[in-house]
C-alpha positions as CSV (number, residue, x, y, z in Angstrom):
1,X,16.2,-1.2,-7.0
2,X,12.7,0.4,-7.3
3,X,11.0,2.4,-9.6
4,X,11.0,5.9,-6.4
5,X,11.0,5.5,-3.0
6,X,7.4,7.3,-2.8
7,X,4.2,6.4,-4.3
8,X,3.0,3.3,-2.6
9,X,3.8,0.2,-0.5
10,X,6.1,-1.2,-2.0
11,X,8.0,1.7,-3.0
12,X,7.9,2.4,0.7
13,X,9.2,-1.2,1.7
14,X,12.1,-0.3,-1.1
15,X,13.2,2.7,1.2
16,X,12.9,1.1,4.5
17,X,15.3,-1.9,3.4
18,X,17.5,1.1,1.8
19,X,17.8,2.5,5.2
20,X,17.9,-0.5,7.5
21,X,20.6,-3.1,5.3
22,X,23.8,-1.8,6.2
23,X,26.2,-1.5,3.2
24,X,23.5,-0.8,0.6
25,X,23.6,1.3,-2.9
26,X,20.0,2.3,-4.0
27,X,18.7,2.7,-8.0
28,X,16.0,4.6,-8.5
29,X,13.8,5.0,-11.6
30,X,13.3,8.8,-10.3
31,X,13.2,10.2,-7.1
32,X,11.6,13.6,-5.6
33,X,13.4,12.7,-1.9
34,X,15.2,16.3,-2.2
35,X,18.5,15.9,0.1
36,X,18.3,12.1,0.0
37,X,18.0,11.6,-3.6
38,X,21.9,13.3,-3.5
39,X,22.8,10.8,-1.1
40,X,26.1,9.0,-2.6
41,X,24.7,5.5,-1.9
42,X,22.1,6.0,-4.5
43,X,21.8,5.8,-8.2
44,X,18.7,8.1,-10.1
45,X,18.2,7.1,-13.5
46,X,16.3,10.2,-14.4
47,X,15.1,10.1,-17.7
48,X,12.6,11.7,-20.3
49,X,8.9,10.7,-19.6
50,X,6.3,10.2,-22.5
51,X,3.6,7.5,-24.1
52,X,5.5,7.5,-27.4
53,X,6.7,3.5,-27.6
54,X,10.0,5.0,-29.0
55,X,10.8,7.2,-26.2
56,X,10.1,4.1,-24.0
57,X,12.4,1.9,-25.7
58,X,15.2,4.2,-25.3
59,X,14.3,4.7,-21.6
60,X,14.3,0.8,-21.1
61,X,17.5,0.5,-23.2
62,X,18.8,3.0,-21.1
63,X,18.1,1.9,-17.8
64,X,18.9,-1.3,-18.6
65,X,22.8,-0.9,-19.5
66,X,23.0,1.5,-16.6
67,X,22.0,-1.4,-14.3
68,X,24.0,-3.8,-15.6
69,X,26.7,-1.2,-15.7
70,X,26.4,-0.6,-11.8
71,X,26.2,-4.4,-11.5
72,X,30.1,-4.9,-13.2
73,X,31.1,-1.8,-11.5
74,X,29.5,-2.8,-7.5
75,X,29.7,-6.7,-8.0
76,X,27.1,-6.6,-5.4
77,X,26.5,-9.9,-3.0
78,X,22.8,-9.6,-3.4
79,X,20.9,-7.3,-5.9
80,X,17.3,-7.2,-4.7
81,X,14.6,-5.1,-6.6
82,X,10.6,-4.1,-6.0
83,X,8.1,-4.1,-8.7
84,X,7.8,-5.4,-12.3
85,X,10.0,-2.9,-14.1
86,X,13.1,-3.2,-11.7
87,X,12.5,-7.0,-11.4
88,X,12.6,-7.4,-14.8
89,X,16.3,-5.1,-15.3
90,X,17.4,-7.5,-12.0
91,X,16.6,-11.0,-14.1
92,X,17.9,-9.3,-17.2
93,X,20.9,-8.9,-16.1
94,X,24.0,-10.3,-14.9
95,X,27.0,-9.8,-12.6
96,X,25.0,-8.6,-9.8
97,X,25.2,-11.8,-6.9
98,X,21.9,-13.4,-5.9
99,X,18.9,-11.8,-7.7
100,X,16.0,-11.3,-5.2
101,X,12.9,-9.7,-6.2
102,X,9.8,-8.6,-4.3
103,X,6.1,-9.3,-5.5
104,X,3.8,-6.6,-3.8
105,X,0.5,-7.9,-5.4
106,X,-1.0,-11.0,-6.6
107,X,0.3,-10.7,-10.5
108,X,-3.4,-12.2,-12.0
109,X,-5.3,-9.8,-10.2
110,X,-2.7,-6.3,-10.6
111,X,-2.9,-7.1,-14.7
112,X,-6.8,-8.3,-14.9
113,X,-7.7,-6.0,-17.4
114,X,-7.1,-7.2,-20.7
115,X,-4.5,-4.7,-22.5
116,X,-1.4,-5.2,-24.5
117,X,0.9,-3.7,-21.9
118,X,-0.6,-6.1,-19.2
119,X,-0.1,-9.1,-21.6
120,X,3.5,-7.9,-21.9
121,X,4.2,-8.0,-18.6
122,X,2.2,-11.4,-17.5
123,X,4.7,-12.9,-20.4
124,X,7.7,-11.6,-19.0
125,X,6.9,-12.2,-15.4
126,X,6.4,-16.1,-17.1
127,X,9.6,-16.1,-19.0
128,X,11.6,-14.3,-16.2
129,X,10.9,-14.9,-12.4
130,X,11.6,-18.4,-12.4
131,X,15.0,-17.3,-12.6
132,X,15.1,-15.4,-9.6
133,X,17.4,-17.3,-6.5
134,X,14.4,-15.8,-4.0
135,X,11.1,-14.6,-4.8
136,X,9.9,-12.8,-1.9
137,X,5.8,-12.6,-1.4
138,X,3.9,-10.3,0.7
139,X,1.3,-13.2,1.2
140,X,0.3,-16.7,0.3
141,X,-2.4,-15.8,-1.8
142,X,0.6,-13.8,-3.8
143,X,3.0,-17.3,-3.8
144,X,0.0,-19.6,-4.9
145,X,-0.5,-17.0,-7.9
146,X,3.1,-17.1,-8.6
147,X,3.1,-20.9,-8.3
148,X,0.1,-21.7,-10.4
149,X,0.2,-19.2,-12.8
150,X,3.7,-18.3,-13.4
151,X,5.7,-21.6,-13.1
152,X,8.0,-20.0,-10.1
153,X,9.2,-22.9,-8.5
154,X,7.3,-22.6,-4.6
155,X,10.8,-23.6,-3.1
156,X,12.2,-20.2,-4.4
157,X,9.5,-18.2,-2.8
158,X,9.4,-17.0,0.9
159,X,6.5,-15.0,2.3
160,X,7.4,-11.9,4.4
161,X,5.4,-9.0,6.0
162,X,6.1,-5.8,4.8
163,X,7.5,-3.7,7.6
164,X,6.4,-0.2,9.1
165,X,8.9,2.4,11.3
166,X,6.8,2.9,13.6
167,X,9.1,5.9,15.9
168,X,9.3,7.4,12.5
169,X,5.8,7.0,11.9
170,X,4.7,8.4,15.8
171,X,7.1,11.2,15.3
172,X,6.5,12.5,11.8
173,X,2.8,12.1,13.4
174,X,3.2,15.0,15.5
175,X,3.7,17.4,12.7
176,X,0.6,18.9,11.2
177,X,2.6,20.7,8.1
178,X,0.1,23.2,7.0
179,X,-2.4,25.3,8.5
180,X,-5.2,23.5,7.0
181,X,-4.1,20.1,8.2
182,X,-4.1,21.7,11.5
183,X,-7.2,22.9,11.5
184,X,-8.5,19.6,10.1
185,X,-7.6,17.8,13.9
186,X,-10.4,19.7,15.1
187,X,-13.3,17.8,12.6
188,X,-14.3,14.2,13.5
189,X,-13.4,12.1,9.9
190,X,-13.0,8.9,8.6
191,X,-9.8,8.5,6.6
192,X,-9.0,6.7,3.8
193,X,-5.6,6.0,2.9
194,X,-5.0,4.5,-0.6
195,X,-4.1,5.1,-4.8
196,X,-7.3,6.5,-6.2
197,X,-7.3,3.4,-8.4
198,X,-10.4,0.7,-9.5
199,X,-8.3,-1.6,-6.8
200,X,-9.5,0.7,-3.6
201,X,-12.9,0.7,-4.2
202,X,-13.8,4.1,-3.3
203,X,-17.0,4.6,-5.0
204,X,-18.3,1.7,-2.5
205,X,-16.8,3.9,0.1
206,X,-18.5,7.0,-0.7
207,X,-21.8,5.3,-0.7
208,X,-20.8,3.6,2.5
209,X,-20.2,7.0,3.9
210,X,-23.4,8.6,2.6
211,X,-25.1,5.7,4.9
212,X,-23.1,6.7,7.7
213,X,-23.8,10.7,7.9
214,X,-27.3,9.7,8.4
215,X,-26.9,9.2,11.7
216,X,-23.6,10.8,12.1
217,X,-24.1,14.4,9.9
218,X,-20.9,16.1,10.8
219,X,-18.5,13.5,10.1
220,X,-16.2,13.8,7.4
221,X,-14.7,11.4,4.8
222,X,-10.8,12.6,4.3
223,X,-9.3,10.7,1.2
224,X,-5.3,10.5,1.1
225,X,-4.1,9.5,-2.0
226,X,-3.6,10.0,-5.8
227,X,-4.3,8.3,-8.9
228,X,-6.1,8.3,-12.2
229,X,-9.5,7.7,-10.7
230,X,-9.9,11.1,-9.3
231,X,-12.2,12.5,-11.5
232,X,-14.2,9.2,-11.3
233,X,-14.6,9.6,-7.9
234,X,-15.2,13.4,-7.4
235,X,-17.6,13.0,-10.3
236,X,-19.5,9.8,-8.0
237,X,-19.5,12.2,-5.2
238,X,-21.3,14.9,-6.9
239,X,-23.7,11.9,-8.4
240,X,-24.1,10.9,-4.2
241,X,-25.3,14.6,-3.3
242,X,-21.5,14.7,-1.3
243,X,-20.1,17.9,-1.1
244,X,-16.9,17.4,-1.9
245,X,-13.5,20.1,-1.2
246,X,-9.8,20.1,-2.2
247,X,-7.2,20.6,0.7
248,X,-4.5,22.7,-2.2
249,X,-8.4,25.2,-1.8
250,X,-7.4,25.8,1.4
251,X,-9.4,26.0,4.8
252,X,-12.6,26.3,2.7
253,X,-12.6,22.8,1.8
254,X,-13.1,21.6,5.3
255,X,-16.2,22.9,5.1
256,X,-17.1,20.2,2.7
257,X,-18.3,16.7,3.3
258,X,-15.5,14.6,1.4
259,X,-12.1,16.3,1.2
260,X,-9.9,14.9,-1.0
261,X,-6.0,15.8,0.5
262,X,-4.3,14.1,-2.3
263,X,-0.8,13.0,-2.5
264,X,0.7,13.9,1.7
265,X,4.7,13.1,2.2
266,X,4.0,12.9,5.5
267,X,-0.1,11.5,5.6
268,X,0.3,10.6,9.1
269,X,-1.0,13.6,11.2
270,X,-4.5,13.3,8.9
271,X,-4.3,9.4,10.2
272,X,-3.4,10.3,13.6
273,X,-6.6,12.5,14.3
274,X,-9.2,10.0,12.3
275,X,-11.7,8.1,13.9
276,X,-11.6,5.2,11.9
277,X,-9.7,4.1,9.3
278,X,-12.0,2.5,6.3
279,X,-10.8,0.5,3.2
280,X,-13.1,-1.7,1.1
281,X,-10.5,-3.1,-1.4
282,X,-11.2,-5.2,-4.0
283,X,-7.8,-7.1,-3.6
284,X,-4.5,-6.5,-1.7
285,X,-1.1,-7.5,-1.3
286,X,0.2,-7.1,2.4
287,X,-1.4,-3.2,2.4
288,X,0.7,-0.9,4.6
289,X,-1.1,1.7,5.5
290,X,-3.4,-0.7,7.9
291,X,-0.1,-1.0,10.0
292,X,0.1,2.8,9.8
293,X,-3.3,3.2,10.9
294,X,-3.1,0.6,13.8
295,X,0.6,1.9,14.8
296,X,-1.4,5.5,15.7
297,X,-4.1,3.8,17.4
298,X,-6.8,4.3,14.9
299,X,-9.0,1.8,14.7
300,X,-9.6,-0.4,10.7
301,X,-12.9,-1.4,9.2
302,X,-11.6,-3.1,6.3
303,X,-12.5,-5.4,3.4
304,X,-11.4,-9.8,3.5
305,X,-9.2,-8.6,0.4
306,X,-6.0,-10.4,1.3
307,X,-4.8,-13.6,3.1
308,X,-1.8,-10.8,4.3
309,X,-5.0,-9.3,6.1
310,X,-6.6,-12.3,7.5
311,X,-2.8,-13.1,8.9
312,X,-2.6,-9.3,10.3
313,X,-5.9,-9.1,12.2
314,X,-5.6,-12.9,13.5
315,X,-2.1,-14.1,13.4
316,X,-1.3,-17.6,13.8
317,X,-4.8,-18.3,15.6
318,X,-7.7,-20.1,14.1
319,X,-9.1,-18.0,11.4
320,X,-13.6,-18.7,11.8
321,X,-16.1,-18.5,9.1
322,X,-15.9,-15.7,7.2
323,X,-19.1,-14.2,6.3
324,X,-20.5,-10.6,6.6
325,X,-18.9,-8.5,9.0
326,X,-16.5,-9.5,11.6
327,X,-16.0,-8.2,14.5
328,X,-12.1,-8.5,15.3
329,X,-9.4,-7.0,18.2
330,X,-8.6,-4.3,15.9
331,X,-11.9,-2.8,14.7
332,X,-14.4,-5.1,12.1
333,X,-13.2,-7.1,8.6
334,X,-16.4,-6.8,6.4
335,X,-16.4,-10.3,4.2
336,X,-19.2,-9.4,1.0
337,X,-20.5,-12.4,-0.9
338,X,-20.8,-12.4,-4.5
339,X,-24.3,-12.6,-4.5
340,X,-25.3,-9.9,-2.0
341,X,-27.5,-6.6,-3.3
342,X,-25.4,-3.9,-3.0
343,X,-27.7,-2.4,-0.1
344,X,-26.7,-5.5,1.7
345,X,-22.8,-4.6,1.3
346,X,-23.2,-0.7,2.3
347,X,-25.3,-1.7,5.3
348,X,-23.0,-4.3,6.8
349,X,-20.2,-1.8,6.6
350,X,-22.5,0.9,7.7
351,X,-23.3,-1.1,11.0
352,X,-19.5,-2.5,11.2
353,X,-18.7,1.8,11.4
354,X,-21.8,2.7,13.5
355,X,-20.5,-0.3,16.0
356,X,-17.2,1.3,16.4
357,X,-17.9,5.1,17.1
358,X,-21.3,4.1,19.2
359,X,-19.3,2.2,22.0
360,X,-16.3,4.3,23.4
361,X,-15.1,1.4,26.2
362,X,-14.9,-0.9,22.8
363,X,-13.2,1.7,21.0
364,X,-10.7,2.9,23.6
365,X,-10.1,-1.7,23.5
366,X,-9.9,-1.3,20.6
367,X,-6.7,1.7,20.2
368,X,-5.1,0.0,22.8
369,X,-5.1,-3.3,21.0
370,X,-4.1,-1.6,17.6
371,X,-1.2,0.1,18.6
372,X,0.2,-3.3,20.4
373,X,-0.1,-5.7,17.1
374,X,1.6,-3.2,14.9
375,X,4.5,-3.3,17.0
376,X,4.8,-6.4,15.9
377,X,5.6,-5.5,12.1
378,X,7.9,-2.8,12.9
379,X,11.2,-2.6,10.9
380,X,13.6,-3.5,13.8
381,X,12.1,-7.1,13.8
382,X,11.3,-7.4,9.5
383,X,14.6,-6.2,8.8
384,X,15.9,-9.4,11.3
385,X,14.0,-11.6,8.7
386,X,15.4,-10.3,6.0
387,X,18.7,-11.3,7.1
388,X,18.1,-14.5,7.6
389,X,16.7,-15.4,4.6
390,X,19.8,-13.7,2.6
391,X,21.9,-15.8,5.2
392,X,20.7,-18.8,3.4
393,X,23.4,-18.3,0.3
């Protein structure tokens, strides 16, 4: 169960196990997957959209007694879900085997701000994932929240990479899509893959990048993604003196210095053709499109936001002192203390970027390294772990 199969990592994960467990039925909250959402092993509960607490009600209701319907009906050995709404149905109700449920983000830190919605859900996630038969965390920085916050007992939690398909991920590479996207191969850019949310931290990434075209003045800053701090950011880049164009404008918008591509199905042939990839988070779970980025060879300059990270970039090996920016196998991990000016933070980034692009023997390293650790999260060898932790009931 998920909320889509598009949107984000763990919507992503959702459809990668969808494809890779044999013998499973998927339900979606909504789906815009075209020929695949007709598929007959999954389940769309499509239903009316609006903020009126009424109409919500009646959606919940609803989704809730089609899930348990679907759980009489299946009488499923294992009924795993992703994300707070479908984890909530899963514990909710009954009939459906072992109930495993995925947790893509540390909860304190996804519901920080104080709202009655995000006080809701803290409560439920309290009252209701203790009763999960395996809690599955995308780091231990996710389990020790779950743990210490949430009274989830830690022997019902497992922590698990997300996965990546990296052939799909080379192949789908390979096709440009549009004839702007084509033509953007032929600029040198920075991407930025990520929900245009408070979380990514793109205003410190716009002012990182108005450093870096001081010494590089024909790079480009691409930004993949969608979200409700759009006009936030377009409004910061106009603030910045950035010139800032829309891919749906067409060609003209390469002409600009940050182009915002939005929403891409297929993001990768914009990742493929980047020079770096750059993300200054304020917190992660396990974030997926690092893997992407390091499957294509692109080098990452990216915030300490996640222990998932720390475990991606050094494995089992001895993690060092983490302080200012890092030079690592895979590009640079930019640690910023509390207490540094915010000059401080742009320049250490700044330097971490200029590093990168000044030294082509390090960078060419650098790909080669990338493309070889990603391998090691591909979906071939996640799904294997999967299987053996469901092998345990």
């Amino acid at each position: 169960m998920s909320t889509s199969f598009t949107g984000g990592g763990a919507e992503y994960v959702a459809f990668q196990m969808f494809n890779s467990l044999a013998n499973t039925i998927g339900v979606l909250f909504e789906s815009n997957l075209g020929e695949i959402a007709s598929s007959e092993r999954l389940r769309v509960l499509r239903c009316v959209a609006g903020d009126n607490i009424l109409i919500k009600l009646l959606v919940n209701c609803y989704r809730f007694v089609s899930i348990q319907y679907y759980k009489i009906i299946v009488h499923p050995q294992f009924t795993i879900s992703h994300l707070e709404g479908p984890n909530f149905l899963n514990l909710m109700t009954r009939f459906g085997g072992y109930r495993i449920i995925f947790v893509h983000n540390v909860v304190t830190y996804n519901y920080r701000e104080r709202c009655f919605t995000n006080t809701i859900k803290k409560r439920l996630i309290s009252l209701l994932y203790y009763r999960a038969d395996l809690v599955v965390a995308v780091s231990s920085e996710v389990l020790e929240d779950l743990v210490t916050e949430y009274n989830v007992p830690k022997d019902r939690i497992s922590v698990l990479p997300n996965p990546i398909d990296s052939l799909s991920i080379q192949n789908k590479a390979l096709f440009g899509g549009s004839e702007v996207l084509d033509k953007l191969s032929s600029f040198e850019y920075i991407v930025c893959v990520a929900s245009l949310t408070k979380q990514k931290n793109h205003e410190l990434l716009l002012e990182i990048y108005r450093d870096i075209i001081e010494c590089y003045p024909s790079m480009k800053l691409v930004l993949v993604g969608d979200g409700p701090e759009r006009s936030r950011i377009v409004e910061c880049c106009k603030k910045l003196g950035l010139e800032v164009g829309f891919i749906t404008n067409g060609p003209s918008s390469l002409e600009c210095q940050v182009i915002v591509a939005g929403f891409q199905e297929n993001p990768y042939p914009i990742i493929k053709h980047a020079k770096l990839f750059v993300l200054p988070s304020r917190w992660e779970g396990q974030p997926i499109a690092i893997m992407e980025a390091m499957c294509l060879g692109v080098p990452i300059v990216v915030s300490n936001s996640s222990p998932a990270i720390l475990q991606l970039v050094y494995g089992d090996e001895f993690v060092p002192e983490l302080e200012g920016a890092i030079k690592i196998d895979y590009g640079y991990l930019v640690v910023s203390a509390n207490n540094s000016e915010k000059h401080e933070i742009v320049q250490g980034w700044s330097r971490s970027i200029a590093s990168l692009l000044d030294d082509k023997t390090q960078y060419n390293q650098v790909v080669s390294r990338c493309k070889q650790r990603a391998k090691d999260f591909d979906i071939g060898i996640v799904s294997e772990e999967w299987e053996k932790v469901m092998a345990r009931f």
